[in-house]
C-alpha positions, 0 to 999 in steps of 0.5 A: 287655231290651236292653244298653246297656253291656258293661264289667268296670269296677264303677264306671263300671257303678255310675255309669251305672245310678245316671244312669239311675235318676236319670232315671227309668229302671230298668236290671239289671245282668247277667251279675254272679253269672256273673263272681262264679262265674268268680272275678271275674278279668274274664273276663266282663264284665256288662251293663247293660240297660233294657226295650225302651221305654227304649232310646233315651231312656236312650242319650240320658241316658248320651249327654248325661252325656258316655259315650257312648264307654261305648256 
């Protein structure tokens, strides 16, 4: 697995993984039941990532849906 997106805004990770799975592309989101252990204050934010082989095309997804400020 590698991270895409480091972010504690639940929308804008709901957003790129559904441009993501919209391309064909699974992503996970992680680190969410930590952040849901800590309160969900924000302190840790969650991670979207994709396996390996991925990688660069779901870079170029995000990058032509205009986010590439989100890598």
């Amino acid at each position: 697995m590698r991270e895409l997106v480091r972010t504690n805004d639940l929308v804008k990770l709901s957003w790129l993984q559904a441009l993501l799975a919209d391309a064909g592309i699974e992503a996970v989101v992680l680190d969410a039941y930590t952040s849901v252990m800590e309160g969900s204050i924000g302190a840790i934010p969650r991670r979207l990532a994709v396996i390996e082989a991925d990688f660069a095309r779901a870079r170029r997804v995000l990058e032509a849906a205009g986010e590439e400020t989100s890598l």
